[in-house]
N, C-alpha and C positions, 0 to 999 in steps of 0.2 A: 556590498556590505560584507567585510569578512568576519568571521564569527569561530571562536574558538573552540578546537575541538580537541577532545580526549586525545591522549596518542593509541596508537595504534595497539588492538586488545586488551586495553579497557573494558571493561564490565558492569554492568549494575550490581557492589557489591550485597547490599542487602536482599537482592533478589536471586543472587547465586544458593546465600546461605540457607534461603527458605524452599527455592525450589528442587527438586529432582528435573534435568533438562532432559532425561531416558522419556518421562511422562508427557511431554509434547511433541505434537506432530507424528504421532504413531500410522501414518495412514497404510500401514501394512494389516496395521488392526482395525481400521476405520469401519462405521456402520456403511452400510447401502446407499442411504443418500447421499454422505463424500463421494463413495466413489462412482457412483450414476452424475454426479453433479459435475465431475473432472471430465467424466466419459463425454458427455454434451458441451462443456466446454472447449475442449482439445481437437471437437469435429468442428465446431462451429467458426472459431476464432483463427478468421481466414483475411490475407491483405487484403480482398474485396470488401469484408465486413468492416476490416478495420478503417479504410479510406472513408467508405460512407457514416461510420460512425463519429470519424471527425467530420466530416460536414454537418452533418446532422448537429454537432456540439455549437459549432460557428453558426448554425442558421436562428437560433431563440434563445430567450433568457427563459427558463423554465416557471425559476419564483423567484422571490426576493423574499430576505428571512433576516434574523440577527444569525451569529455564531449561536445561542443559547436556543434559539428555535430552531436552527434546523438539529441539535445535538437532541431536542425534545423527542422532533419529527420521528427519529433512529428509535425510537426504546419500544417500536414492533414490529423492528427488524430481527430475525434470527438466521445466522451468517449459516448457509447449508453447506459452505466448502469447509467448516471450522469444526474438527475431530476432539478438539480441548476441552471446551465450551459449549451450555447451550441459553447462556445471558443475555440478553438483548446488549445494543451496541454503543447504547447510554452508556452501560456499567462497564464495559470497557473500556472504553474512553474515559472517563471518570479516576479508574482502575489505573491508567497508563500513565495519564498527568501525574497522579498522586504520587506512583512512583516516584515519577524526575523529578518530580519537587524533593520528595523526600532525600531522593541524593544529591541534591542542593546545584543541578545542572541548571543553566543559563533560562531567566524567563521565557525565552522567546522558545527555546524546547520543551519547556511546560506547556504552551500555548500550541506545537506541534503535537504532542500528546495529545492534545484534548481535540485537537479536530482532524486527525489523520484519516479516520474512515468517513468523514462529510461524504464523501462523493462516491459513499453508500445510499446517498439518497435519489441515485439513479434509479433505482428499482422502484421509486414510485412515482417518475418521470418519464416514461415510455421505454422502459428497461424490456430488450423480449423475454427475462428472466433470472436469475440471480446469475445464470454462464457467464454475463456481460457486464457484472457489478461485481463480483466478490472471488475470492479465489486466488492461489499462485499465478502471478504474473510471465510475460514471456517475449522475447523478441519472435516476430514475424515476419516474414519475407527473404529467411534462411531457414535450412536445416533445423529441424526441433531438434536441440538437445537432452541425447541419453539422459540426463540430470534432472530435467524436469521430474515430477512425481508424475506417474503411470504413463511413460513414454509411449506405450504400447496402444494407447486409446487415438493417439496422432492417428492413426490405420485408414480410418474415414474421415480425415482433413486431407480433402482436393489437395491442398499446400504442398501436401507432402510427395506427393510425383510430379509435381507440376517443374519442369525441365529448370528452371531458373531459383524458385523459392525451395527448392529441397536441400539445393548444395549447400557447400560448408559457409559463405561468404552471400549467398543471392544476391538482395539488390545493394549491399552494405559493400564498402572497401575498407582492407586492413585498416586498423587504430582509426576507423572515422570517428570514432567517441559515440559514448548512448546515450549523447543529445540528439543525435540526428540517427538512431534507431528506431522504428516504430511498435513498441510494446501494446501487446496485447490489450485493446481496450475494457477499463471498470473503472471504480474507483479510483484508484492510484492516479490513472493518466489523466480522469475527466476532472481533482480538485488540485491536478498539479496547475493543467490550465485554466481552473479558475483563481487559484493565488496566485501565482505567479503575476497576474494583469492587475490586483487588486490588491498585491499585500508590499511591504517590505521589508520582510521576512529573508534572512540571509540564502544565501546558495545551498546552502550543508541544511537548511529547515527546507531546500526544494526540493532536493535529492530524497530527502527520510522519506517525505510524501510519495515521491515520483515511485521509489523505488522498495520502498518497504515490504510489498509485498513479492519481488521480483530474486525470488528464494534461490532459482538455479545460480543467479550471478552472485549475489553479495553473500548465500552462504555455501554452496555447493561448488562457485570457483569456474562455473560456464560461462562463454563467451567474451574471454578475456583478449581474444584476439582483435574485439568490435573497439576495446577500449585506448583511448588517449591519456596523455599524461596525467589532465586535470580529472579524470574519471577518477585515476586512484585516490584523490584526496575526498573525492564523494565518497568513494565507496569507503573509507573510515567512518564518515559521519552515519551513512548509514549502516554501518556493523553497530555505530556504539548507540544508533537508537533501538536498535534490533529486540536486544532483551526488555526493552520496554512495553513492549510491544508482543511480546512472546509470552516471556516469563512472566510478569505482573497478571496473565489473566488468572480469577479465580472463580468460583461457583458462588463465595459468596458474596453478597448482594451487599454493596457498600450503601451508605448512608450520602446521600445526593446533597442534604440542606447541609451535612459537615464537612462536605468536599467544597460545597460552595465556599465556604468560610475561608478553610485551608488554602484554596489554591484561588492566590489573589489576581485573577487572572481578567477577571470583567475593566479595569481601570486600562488593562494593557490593550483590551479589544478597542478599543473605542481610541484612546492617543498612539499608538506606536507603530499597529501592524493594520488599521484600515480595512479591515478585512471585510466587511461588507458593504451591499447587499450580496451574497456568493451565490445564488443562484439564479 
């Protein structure tokens, strides 16, 4: 299903106009808990952990929910790797949609909007803590890249002297594409493969998911060597979901029963995209 994308550097322009982009993602300024949160993540998030946490995904169905309850589930969650924000993940989500709708992008990226972080609901599914659900994303089983935010915490990731996973390529060859990369397990990777089996949701709505949080490649410009052709068409869709996702967060607390209203989205869950039960 091909699905039409922005061209290349495209924008959300009503969200340029309102936001300052200097005020996000400051984590040079960040509290204590970002940066203890990254510090625990960057030792943990090891190809040994990550194998078993795909089998672990493939061994249960954890629950079965609508889209509208597990979005419920989210609103007491608060994201510890998130220096922007201290919302629960309703109101972002809520927050993201609104936007795309408002810049009158394609239903089915409204529909991505609004359930991009779902598989934030690991962390009350036998999550060993928010290191394994939330947070910048990363390839594993090569060389950490300089690019990542606080490279420097890698230090105590085994990975990282281990003869094979440290070099510049590990277990990856030139341009194999990052379909066949294995990124840091959380969210991103645990409801790409639950839509991906369950939706029919285009490529460029699997990519935004997949990869939306994966900051070093789509906006720092790392590990372009891992990429194939078809990669760079993903990586459009997901620059031009980026600012949705970014810029739309705010402190305040939007109106849930007039989002319901506005973003005609419950008609398209149920006929188009299939999307449940997701968990």
């Amino acid at each position: 299903m091909k699905a039409k994308i922005a061209k290349s550097g495209s924008q959300a322009p009503h969200l340029n106009k309102e936001k300052d982009k200097s005020n996000f993602r400051q984590y040079d300024k960040a509290c204590e808990r970002v940066k203890e949160f990254y510090r625990e993540q960057h030792e943990k998030q090891t190809v040994a952990y990550n194998i078993e946490a795909r089998r672990q995904f493939q061994s249960k169905v954890r629950a079965r929910m609508t889209v509208w309850e597990a979005i419920e589930k989210l609103d007491t969650l608060i994201d510890e790797s998130d220096p922007d924000i201290s919302l629960s993940q309703i109101h972002h989500l809520l927050q993201s949609a609104e936007a795309i709708r408002h810049d009158g992008k394609p239903r089915w990226m409204q529909l991505v909007g609004l359930i991009h972080d779902l598989g934030k609901l690991l962390f009350f599914f036998g999550a060993q803590g928010q290191w394994d659900v939330v947070g910048d994303t990363f390839p594993v089983g090569c060389a950490f890249d300089e690019r990542i935010i606080y490279p420097e915490t890698f230090a105590n990731n085994p990975d990282s002297t281990h003869e094979v996973y440290s070099t510049k390529f590990g277990i990856y060859k030139p341009n194999c594409g990052m379909y066949n990369v294995m990124l840091s397990w959380g969210h991103d990777e645990y409801l790409y493969n639950v839509v991906k089996t369950q939706s029919t949701l285009p490529e460029e709505a699997l990519a935004m998911i997949r990869y939306h949080s994966c900051y070093p490649w789509h906006t720092e410009g790392a590990y372009k060597e891992l990429m194939n052709e078809h990669d760079h068409q993903m990586l459009k869709a997901v620059q031009e979901f980026n600012p949705y996702d970014l810029y739309s967060k705010s402190d305040k607390i939007p109106n849930i029963e007039d989002l319901k209203v506005r973003l005609p989205l419950f008609e398209l869950w149920r006929t188009t995209y299939h999307i449940w039960p997701l968990f």
